[in-house]
C-alpha positions in Angstrom: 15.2 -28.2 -18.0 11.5 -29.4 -17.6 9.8 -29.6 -20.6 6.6 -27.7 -21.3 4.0 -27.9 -18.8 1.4 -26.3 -17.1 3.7 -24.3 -15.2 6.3 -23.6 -17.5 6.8 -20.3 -19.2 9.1 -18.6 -22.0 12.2 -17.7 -20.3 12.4 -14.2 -21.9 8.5 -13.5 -20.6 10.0 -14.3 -17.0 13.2 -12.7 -17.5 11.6 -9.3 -18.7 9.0 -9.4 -16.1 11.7 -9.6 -13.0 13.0 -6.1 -14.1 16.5 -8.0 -16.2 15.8 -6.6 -19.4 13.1 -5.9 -22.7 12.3 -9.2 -25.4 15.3 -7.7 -27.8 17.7 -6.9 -25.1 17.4 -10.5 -24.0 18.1 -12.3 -27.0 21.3 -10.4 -27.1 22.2 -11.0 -23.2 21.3 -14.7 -24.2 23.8 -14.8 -27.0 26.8 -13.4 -24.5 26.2 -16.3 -22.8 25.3 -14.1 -19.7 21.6 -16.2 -18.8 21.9 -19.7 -16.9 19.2 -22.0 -16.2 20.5 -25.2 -13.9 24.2 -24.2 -14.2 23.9 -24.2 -18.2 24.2 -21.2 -20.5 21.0 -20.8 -22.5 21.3 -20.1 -26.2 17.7 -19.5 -27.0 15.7 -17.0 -24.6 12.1 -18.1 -25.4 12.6 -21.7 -24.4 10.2 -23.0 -21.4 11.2 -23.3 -18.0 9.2 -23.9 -14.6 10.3 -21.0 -12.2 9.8 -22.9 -9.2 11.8 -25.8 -10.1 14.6 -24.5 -12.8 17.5 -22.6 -11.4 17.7 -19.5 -13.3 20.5 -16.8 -13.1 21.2 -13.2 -15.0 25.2 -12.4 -14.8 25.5 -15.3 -12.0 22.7 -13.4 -9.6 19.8 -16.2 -9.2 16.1 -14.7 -10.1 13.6 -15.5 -8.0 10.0 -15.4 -10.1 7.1 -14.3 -8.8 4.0 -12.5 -9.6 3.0 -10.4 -6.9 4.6 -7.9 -4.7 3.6 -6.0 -1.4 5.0 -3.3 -0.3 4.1 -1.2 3.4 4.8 2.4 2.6 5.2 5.1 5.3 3.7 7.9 3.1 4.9 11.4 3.8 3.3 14.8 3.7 3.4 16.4 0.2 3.5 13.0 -2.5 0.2 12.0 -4.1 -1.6 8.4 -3.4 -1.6 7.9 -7.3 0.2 6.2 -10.0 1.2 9.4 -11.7 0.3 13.1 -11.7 1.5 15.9 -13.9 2.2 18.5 -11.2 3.4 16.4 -7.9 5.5 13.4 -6.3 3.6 10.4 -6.5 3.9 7.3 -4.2 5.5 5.1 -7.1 8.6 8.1 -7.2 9.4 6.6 -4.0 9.9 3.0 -4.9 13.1 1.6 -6.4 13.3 0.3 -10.1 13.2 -3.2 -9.1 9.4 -2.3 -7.3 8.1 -0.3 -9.6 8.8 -2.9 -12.4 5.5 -5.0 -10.9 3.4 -1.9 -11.3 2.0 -1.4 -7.8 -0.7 0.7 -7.4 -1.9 2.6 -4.1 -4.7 0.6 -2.5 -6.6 3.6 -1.4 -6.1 7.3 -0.9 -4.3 9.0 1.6 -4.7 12.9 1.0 -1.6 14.7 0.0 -0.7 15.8 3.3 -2.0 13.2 5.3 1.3 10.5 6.5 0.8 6.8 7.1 0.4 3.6 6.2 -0.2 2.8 2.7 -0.4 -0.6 1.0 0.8 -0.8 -2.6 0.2 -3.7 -4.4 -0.3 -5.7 -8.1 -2.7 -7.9 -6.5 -6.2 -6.8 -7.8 -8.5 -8.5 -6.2 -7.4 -8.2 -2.9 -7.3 -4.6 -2.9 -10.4 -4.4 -4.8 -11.8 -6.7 -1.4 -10.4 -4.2 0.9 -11.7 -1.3 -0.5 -14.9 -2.8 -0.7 -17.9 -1.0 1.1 -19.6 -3.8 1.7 -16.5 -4.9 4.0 -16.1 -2.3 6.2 -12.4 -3.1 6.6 -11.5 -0.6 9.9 -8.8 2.1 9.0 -7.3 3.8 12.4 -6.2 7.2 12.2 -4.1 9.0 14.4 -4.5 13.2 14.6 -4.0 16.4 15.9 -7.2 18.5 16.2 -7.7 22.1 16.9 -10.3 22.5 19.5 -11.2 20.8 22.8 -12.4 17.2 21.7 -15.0 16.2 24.7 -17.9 13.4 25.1 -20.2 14.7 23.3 -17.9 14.9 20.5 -17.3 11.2 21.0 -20.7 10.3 21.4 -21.4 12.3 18.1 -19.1 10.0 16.1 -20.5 6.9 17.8 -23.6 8.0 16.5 -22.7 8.5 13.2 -21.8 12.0 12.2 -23.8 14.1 9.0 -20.8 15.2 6.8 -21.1 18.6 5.1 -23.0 16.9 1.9 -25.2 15.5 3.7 -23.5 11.7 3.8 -24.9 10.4 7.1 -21.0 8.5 8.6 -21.2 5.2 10.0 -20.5 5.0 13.6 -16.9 5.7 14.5 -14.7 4.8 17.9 -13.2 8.3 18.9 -10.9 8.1 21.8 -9.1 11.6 22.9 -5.8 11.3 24.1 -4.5 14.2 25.8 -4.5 17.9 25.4 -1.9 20.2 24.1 -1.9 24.3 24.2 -0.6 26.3 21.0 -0.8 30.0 20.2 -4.2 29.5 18.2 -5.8 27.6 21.2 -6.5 23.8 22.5 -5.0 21.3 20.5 -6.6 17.8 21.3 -4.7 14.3 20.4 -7.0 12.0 19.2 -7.4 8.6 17.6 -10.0 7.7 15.5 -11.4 3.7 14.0 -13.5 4.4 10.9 -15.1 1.7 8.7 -15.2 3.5 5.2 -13.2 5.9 3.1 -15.3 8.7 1.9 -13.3 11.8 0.5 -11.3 13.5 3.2 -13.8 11.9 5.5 -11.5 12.1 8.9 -11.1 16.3 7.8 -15.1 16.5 7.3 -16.1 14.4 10.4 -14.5 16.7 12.7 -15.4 20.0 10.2 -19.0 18.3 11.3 -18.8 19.5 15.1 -16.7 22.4 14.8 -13.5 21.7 14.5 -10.1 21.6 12.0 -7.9 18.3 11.9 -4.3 19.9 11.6 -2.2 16.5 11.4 -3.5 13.4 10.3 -1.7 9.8 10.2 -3.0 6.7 9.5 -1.3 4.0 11.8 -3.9 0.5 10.9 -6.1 -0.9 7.7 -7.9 -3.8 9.6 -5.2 -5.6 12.2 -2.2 -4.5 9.9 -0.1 -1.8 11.7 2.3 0.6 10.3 5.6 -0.8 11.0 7.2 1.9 13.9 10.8 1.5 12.6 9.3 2.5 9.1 10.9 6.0 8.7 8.9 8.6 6.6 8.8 8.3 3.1 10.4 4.6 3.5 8.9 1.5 2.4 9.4 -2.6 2.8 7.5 -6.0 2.0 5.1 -7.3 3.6 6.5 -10.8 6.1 4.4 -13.6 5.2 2.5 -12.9 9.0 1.8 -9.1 8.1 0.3 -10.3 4.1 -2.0 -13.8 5.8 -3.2 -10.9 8.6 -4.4 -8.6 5.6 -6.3 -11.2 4.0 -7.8 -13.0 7.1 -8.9 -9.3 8.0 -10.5 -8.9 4.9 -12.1 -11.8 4.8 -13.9 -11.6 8.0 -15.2 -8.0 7.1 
């Protein structure tokens, strides 16, 4: 085992961290003889080890330390973009123990019944950098409007819309899609780029020129896409490629 070092920390603050048990259930866990560190049984849980040298292993599974986590979550309709909430499901319900244990939190707001991508993270200061205003970091939405979206309604946004407070929007790349025809009327498939996150901004922008966003979906934060084989309501890490794309994004916002 190396001795103590820069890098080295109490085995039991590692242990407890990764989700294998509390202080006092590890010094009993220890004591069965059930903890390994370099093929030895341990016999004291707060001695120092280097995670990313020692070999260390909880009823012969190896634990791999590490601080962070990232998790790309395919939010669905109904569950709350919080941490908790005393009336409905929150994003964290949808994470298994072994996630939650790093205590994630949403980086952003989707509303409640808006679907999509949704980072969740322990890392601080990177999504305080992406939610940044100064940043601008581009957030592409994907919706179904009510009403004929047309040129001038694209123009409008390129403009920079007024939003029912008064909140002048930055400029904003709408593209229309297609059409579609439903019992209340024209239904117009849209995608929008915008480059802040004011409170149900998408809803208000199109409330601004007359008409009512009926499904909304955000599909991008900056270059990072929502994974296409991500079913609703499911979740996975980021890859390496997906996580250096996130902070190169934010970085050059």
């Amino acid at each position: 085992m190396s001795g103590k070092g820069k890098q080295t920390q109490r085995l039991d603050k590692i242990l407890s961290h990764m989700g294998v048990g509390t202080r006092s259930e590890l010094k009993k866990i220890v004591k069965q003889g059930r903890i390994h560190v370099d093929g030895k049984a341990v016999k004291d849980s707060g001695i120092q080890v280097d995670p990313a040298i020692n070999i260390i292993e909880a009823d012969g599974e190896r634990i791999v330390y590490r601080e962070m986590i990232y998790l790309m979550l395919h939010k669905p309709p109904g569950v709350v973009s919080a941490t908790e909430d005393a009336r409905d499901k929150t994003v964290l319900d949808l994470l298994r123990k072994e996630d939650r244990i790093f205590q994630p939190f949403p980086v952003g707001r989707l509303d409640k019944d808006t679907e999509g991508l949704l980072i969740l993270t322990n890392d601080g200061p990177l999504a305080h950098d992406l939610l940044s205003p100064r940043k601008h970091v581009p957030k592409t939405y994907e919706a179904r409007v009510l009403g004929k979206v047309d040129v001038d309604d694209v123009q409008r946004f390129a403009a920079g819309v007024r939003l029912d407070d008064g909140y002048e929007a930055m400029p904003a790349e709408l593209t229309v899609l297609g059409y579609e025809e439903i019992d209340e009327g024209i239904v117009s498939l849209i995608s929008l780029i915008i480059h802040e996150g004011k409170f149900h901004q998408v809803k208000r922008m199109f409330q601004a020129v007359d008409k009512r966003v009926i499904y909304l979906k955000r599909v991008a934060m900056g270059e990072l896409k929502l994974d296409s084989d991500l079913a609703i309501g499911s979740y996975r890490e980021l890859t390496a490629e997906e996580l250096t794309c996130l902070r190169n994004n934010n970085a050059t916002n």
